[in-house]
VEXKE-864848 format. One record per residue (C-alpha): residue in three letters; y, z, x. Coordinates in Angstrom, 1 decimal. Each point is the difference from the previous one (the first is absolute). Example, Ala and Ser with C-alpha at 12.3 -4.5 7.8 and 13.67 -1.06 7.14 Angstrom:
REM VEXKE-864848
+--------+--------+--------+--------+
| residu |     c2 |     c3 |     c1 |
+--------+--------+--------+--------+
|    ALA |   -4.5 |    7.8 |   12.3 |
|    SER |    3.4 |   -0.7 |    1.4 |
+--------+--------+--------+--------+
This chain:
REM VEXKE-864848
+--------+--------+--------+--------+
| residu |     c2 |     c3 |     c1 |
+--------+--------+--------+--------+
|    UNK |  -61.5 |  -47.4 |   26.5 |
|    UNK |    1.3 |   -2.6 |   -1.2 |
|    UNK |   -2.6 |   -1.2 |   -2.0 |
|    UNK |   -0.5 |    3.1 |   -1.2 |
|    UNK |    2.9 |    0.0 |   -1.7 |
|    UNK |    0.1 |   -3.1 |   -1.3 |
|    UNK |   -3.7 |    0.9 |   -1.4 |
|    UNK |    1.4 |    3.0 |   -1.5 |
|    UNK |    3.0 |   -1.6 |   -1.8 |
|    UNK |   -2.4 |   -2.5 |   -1.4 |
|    UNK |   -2.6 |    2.6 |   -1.2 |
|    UNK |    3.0 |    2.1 |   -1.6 |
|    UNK |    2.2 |   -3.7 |   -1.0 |
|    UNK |   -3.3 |   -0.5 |   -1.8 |
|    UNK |   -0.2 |    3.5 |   -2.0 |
|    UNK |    3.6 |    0.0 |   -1.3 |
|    UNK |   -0.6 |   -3.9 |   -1.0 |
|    UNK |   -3.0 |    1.7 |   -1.9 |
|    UNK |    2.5 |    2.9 |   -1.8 |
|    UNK |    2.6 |   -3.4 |   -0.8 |
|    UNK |   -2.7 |   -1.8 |   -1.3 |
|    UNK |   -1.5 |    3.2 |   -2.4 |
|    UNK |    3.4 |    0.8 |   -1.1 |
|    UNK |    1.1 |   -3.4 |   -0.5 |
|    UNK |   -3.4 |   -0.5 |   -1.8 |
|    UNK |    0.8 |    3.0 |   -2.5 |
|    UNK |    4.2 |   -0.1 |    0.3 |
|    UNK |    2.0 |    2.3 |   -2.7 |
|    UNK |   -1.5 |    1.8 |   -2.2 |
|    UNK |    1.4 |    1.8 |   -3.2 |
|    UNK |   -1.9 |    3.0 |   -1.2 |
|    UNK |    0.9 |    1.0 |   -3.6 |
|    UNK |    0.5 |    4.4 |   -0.3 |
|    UNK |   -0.8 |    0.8 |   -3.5 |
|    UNK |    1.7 |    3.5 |   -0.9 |
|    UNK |   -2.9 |    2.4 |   -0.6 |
|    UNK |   -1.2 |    1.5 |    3.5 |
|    UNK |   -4.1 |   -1.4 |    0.1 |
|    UNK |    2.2 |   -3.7 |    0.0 |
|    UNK |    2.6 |    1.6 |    2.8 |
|    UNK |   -2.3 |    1.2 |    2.2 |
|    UNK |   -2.5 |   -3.7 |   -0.2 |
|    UNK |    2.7 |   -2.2 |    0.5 |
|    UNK |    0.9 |    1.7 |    3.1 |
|    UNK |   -3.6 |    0.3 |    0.9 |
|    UNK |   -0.1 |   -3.8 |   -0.3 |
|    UNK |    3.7 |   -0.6 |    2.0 |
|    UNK |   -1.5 |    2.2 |    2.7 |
|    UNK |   -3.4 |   -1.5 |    0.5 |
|    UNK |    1.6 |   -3.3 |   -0.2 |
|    UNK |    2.7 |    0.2 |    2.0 |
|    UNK |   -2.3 |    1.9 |    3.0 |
|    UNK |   -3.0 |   -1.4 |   -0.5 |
|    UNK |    0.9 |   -4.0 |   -0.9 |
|    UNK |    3.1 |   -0.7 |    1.4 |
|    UNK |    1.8 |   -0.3 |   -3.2 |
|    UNK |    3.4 |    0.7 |   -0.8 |
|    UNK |   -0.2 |    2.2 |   -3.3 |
|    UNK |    2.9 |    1.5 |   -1.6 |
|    UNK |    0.1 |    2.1 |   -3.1 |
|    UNK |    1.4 |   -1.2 |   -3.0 |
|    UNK |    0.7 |    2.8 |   -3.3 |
|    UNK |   -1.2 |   -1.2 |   -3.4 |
|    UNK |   -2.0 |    1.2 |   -3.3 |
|    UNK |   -2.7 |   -1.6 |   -1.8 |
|    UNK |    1.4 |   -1.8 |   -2.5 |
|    UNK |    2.8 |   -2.0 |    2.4 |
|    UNK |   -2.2 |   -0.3 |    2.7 |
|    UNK |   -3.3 |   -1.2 |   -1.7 |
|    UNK |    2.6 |   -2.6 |   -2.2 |
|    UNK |    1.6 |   -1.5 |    3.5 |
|    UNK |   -3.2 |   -0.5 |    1.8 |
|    UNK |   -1.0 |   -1.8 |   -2.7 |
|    UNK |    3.0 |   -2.3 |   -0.9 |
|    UNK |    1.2 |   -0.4 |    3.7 |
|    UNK |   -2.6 |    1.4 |    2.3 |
|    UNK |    2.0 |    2.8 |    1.6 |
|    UNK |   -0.6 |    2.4 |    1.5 |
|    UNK |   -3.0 |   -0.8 |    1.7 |
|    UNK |   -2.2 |    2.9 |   -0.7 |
|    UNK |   -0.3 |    3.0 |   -2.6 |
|    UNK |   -2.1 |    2.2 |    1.4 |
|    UNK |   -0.5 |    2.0 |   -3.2 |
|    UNK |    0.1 |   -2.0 |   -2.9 |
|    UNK |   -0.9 |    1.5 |   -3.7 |
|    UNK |   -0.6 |   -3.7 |   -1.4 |
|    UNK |   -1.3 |    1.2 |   -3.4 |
|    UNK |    3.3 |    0.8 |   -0.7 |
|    UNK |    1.2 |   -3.8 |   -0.1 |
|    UNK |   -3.0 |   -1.8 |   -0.1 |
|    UNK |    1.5 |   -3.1 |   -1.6 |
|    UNK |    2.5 |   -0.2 |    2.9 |
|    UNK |   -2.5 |    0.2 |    2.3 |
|    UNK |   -2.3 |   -2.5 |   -1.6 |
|    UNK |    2.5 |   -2.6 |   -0.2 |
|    UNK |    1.3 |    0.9 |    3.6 |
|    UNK |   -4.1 |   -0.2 |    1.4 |
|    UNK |   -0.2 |   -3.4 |   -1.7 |
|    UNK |    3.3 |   -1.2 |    0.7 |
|    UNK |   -1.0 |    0.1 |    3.8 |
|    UNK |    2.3 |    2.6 |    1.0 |
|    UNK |   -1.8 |    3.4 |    0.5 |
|    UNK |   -3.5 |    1.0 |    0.5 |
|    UNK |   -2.1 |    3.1 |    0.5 |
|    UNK |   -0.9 |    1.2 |    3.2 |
|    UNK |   -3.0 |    3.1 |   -0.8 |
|    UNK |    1.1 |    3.4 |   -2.3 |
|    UNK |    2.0 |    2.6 |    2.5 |
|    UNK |   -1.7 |    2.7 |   -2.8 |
|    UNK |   -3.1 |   -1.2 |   -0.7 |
|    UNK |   -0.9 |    2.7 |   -2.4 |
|    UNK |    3.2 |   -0.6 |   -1.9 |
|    UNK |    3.3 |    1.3 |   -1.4 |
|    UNK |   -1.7 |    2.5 |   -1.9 |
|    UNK |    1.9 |    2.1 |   -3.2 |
|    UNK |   -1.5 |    2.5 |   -2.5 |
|    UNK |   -0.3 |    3.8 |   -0.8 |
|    UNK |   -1.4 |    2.1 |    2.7 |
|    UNK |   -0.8 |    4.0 |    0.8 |
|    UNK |   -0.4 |    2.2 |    2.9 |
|    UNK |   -2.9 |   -0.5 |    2.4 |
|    UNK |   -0.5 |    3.5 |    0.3 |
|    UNK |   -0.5 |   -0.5 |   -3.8 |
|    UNK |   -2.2 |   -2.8 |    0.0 |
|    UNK |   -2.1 |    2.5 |    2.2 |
|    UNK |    0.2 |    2.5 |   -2.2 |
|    UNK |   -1.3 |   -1.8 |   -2.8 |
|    UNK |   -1.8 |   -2.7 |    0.9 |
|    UNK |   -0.6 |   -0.6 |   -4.0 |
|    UNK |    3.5 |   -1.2 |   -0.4 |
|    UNK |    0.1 |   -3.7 |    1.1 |
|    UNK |    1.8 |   -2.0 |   -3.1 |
|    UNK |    2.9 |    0.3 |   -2.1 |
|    UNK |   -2.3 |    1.4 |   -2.9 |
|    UNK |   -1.5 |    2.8 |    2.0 |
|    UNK |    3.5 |    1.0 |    1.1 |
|    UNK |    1.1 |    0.3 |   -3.9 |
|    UNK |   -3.2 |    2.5 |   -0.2 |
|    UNK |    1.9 |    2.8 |    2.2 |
|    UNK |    3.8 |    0.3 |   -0.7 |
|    UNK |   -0.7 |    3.2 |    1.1 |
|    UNK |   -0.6 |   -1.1 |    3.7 |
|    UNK |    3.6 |   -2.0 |    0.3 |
|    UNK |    1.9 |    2.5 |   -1.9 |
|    UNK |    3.7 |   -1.0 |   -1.0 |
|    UNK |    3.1 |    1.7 |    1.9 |
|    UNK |    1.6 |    0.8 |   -3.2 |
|    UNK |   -3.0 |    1.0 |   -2.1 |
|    UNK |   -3.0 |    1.1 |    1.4 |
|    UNK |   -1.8 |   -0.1 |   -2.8 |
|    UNK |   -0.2 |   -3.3 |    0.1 |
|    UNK |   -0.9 |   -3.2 |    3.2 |
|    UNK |    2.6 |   -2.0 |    1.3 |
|    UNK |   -0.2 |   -3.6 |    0.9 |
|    UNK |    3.4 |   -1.3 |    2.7 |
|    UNK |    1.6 |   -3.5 |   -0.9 |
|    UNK |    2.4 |   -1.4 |    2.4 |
|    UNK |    3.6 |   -0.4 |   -0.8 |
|    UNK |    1.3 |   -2.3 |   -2.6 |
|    UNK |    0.2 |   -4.1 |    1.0 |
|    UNK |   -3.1 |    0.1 |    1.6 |
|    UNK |   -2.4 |   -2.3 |   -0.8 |
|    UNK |   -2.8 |    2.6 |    0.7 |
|    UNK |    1.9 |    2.8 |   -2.2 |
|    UNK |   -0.5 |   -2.7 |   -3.2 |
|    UNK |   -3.6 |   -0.1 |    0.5 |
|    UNK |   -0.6 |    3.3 |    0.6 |
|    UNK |    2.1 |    0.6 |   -3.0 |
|    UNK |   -2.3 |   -2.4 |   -2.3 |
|    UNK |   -3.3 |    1.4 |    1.9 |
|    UNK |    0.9 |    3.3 |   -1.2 |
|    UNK |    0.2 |   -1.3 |   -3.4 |
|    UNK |   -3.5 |   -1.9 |    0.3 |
|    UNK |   -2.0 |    2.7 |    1.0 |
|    UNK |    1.6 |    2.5 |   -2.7 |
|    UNK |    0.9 |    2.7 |    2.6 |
|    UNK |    2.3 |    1.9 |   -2.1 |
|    UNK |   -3.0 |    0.6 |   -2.2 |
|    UNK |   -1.3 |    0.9 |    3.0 |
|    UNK |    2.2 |    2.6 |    0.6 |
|    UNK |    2.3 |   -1.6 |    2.9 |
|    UNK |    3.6 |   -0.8 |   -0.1 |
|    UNK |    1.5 |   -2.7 |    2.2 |
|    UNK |    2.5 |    1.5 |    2.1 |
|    UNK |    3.0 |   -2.2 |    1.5 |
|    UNK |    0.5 |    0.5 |    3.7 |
|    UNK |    3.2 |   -1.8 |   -0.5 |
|    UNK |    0.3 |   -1.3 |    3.3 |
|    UNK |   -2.3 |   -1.0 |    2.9 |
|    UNK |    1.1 |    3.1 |    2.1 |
|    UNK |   -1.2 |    2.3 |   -2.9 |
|    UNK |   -3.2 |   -2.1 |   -0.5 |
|    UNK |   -0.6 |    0.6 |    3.2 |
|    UNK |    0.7 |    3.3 |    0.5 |
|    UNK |   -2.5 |    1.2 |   -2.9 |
|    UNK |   -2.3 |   -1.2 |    1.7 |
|    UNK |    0.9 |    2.0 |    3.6 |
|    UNK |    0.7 |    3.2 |   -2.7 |
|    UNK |   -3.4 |   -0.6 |   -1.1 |
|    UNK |   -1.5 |   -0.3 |    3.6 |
|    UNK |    1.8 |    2.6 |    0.7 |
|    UNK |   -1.4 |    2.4 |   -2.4 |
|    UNK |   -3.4 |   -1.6 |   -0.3 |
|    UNK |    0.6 |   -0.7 |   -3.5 |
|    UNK |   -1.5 |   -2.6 |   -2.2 |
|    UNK |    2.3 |   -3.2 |   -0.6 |
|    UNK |   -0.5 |   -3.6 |   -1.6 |
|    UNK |    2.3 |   -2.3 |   -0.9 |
|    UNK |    0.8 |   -4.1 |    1.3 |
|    UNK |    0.5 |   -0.4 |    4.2 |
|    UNK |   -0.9 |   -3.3 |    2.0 |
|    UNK |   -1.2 |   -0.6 |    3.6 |
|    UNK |    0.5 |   -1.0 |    2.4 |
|    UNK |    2.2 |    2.3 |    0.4 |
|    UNK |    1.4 |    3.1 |    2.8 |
|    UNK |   -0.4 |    2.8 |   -2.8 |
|    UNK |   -3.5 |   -0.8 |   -0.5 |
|    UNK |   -0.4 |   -0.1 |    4.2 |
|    UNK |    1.2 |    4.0 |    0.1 |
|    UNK |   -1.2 |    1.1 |   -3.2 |
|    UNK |   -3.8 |   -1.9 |   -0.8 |
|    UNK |   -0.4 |   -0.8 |   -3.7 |
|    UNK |   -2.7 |   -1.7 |   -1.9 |
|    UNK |    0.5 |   -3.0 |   -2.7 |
|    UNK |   -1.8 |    0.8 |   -3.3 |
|    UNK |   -2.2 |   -2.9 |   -1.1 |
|    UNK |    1.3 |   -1.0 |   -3.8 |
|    UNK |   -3.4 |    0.1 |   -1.5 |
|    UNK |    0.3 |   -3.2 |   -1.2 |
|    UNK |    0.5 |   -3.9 |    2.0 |
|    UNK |    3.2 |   -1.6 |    0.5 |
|    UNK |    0.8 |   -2.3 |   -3.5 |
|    UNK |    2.5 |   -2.4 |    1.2 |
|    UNK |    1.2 |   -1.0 |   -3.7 |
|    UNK |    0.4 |    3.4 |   -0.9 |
|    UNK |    2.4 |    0.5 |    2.8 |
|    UNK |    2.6 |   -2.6 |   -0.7 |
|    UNK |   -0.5 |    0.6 |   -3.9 |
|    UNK |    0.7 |    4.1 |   -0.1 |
|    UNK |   -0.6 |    2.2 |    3.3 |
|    UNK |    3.0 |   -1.7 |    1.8 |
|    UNK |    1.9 |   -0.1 |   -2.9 |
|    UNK |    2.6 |    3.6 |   -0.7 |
|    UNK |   -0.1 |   -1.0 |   -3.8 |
|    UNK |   -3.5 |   -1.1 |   -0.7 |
|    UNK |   -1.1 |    2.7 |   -2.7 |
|    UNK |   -3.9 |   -0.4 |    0.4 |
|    UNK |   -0.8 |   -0.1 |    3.7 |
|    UNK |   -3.5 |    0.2 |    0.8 |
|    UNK |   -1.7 |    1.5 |    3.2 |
|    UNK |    0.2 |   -2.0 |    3.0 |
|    UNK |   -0.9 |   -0.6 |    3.4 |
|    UNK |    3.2 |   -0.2 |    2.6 |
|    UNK |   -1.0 |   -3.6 |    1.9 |
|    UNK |    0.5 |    0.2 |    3.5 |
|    UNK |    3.0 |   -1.7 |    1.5 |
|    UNK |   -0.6 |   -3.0 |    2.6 |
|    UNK |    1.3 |    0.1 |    3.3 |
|    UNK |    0.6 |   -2.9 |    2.3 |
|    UNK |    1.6 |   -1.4 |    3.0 |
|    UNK |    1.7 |   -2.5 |   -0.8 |
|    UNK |    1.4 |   -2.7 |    2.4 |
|    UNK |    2.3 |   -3.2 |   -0.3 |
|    UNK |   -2.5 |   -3.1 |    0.4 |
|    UNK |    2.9 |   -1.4 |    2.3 |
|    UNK |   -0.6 |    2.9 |    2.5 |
|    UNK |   -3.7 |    0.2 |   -0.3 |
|    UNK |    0.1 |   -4.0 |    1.1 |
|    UNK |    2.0 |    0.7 |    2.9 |
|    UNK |   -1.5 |    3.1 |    1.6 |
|    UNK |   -3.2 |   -0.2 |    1.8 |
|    UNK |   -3.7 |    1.4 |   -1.6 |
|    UNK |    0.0 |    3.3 |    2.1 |
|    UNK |    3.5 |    0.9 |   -2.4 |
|    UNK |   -1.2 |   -0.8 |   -3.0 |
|    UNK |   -3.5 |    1.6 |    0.8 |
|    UNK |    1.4 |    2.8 |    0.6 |
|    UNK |    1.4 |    0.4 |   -3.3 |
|    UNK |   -2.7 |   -0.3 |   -1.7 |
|    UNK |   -2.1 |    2.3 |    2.2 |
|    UNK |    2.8 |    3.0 |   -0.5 |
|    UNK |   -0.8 |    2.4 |   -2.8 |
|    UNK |    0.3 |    3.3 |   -0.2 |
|    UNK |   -1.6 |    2.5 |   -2.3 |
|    UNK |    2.1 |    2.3 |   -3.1 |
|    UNK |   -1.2 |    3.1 |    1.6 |
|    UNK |    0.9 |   -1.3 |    3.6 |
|    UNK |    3.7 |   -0.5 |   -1.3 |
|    UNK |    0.0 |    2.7 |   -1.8 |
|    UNK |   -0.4 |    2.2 |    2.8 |
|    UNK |    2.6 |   -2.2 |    2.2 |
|    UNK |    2.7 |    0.4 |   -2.3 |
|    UNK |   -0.9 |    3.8 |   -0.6 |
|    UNK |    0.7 |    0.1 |    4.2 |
|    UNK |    3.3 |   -2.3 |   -0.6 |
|    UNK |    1.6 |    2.3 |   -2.6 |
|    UNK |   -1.2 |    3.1 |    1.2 |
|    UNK |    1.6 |   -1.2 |    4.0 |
|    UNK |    2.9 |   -1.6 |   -1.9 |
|    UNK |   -0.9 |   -3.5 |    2.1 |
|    UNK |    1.2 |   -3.0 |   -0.9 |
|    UNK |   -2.7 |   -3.4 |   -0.9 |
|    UNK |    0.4 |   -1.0 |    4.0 |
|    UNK |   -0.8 |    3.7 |    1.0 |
|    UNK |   -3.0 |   -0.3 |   -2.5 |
|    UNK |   -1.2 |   -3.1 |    1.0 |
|    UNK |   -0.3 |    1.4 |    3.8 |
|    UNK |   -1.4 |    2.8 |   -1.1 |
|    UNK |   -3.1 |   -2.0 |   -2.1 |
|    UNK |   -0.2 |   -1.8 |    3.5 |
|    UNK |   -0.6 |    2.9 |    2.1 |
|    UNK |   -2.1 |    2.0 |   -2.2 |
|    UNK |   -2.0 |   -2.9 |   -1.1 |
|    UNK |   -1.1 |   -2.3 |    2.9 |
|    UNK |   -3.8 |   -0.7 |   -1.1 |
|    UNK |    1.8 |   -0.9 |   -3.8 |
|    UNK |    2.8 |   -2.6 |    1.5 |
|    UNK |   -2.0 |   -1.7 |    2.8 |
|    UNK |   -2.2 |   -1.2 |   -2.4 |
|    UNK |    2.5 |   -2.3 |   -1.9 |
|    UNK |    1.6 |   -1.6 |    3.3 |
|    UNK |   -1.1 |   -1.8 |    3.1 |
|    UNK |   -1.5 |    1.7 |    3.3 |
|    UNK |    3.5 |   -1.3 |    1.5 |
|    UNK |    2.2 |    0.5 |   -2.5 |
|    UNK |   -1.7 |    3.8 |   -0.2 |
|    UNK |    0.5 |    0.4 |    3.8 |
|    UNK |    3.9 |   -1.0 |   -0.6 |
|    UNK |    0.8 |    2.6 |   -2.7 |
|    UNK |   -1.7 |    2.5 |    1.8 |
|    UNK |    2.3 |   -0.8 |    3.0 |
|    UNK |    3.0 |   -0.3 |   -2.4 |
|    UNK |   -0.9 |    3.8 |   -1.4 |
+--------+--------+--------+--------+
């Protein structure tokens, strides 16, 4: 009996030695929380799998994009951002990447940030003709304006947004006052959004600027017009971007890289399997668009979401960890 218990001891002196080791191995982790809801809900996706599946000890930390991005790459903290939108200070990054503090660890969105002018899928459907900007300008009659029927209607966003400038100079490039439209000022991201639930609503036509991913587009499915002509990279720093330009010419909206980003100090320290793991997880737009439609509709909160991804989506998340790191996290849900 005796022996047996000594055996026993041993066997479980050895596992808990293991656990020391893996936590030791991984140790504190900060997880940057941008404040838009896709970021929320991946940073506490990455604290939980970390945590349950590695032995980590992750914690949370609240930032944006510009403070965040600009520590990492002056001082290497926090350790990771799940959701970075680097082409928003690509110099910073740069300098921090060749500076030998940060580095990228795979894309969490690998089919982008993207922005532009959508309409209804049940439109799209309806007229499968209408796939660009141009063919939209062809039918005001199909996205008819609350105020004037008699002529369309294309929705900006509300004012100090850098997507409401573009749409602005867009709607000057592509003459669609000539056109018939008139470009109607939601004022606010509440009323942006709710045109587009009137519209649902009603099953009426509506265009105008949106971006993914996003949890409107998750409950209400729209599709992105194609611009009809490529993406001029010149033309967008000279005029579309620019409120005052007086000649803007059609453009293509680029879309916006996403990365992981992680402090080089961290990614030296941790072991492969951490590291891999980063890299491996990615999740589609349409995949968080419909997660964040369940967050806001259940009023959950990012950890609530993240469980939720975990439960619903076990042949998706297995797939980015290890078979014992999966068995863990399953035990830990």
């Amino acid at each position: 009996m005796k022996k047996l218990f000594a055996s026993t001891c041993l066997v479980f002196g050895l596992i808990a030695g293991a656990s020391v080791s893996n936590a030791a191995e991984c140790g504190s982790v900060t997880i940057a929380s941008m404040n838009w809801q896709s970021a929320e809900v991946l940073s506490n996706l990455d604290k939980f799998i970390l945590n349950e599946g590695y032995d980590c000890s992750a914690e949370i930390t609240i930032g944006d994009t510009v403070p965040t991005i600009t520590s990492m790459a002056e001082k290497g903290q926090p350790d990771i951002a799940p959701e970075a939108w680097v082409d928003l200070l690509p110099d910073v990054v740069k300098k921090g990447t060749e500076e030998g503090r940060i580095v990228q660890a795979g894309s969490p969105l690998p089919d982008g940030g993207v922005q532009g002018w959508w309409i209804p899928k049940y439109i799209a459907d309806a007229h499968p003709e209408i796939k660009t900007i141009p063919d939209v300008l062809k039918h005001p009659e199909l996205f008819p304006d609350p105020e004037d029927p008699s002529k369309g209607a294309i929705y900006n966003g509300p004012q100090g947004w850098g997507g409401t400038v573009v749409t602005s100079q867009l709607y000057k490039a592509y003459d669609a006052e000539k056109a018939g439209f008139t470009l109607v000022d939601t004022g606010s991201a509440a009323g942006l959004d709710g045109s587009i639930a009137k519209a649902y609503e009603r099953q009426q036509g509506w265009v105008g600027y949106y971006w993914a991913p996003t949890a409107l587009l998750g409950k209400y499915p729209m599709v992105k017009l194609d611009h009809g002509v490529p993406y001029d990279a010149a033309e967008w720093k000279r005029c579309t971007t620019v409120a005052d330009c007086p000649d803007p010419k059609p453009n293509a909206w680029p879309v916006d890289t996403v990365v992981t980003l992680v402090a080089k100090s961290f990614s030296e320290k941790v072991g492969p399997e951490v590291m891999d793991y980063l890299e491996k997880r990615s999740w589609s737009n349409e995949t968080v668009n419909n997660l964040m439609a369940w967050m806001t509709d259940n009023q959950a909160t990012g950890e609530e979401g993240a469980k939720h991804f975990l439960e619903e989506n076990e042949d998706t998340w297995t797939k980015w960890v290890t078979p014992e790191a999966a068995d863990k996290i399953k035990a830990a849900l």
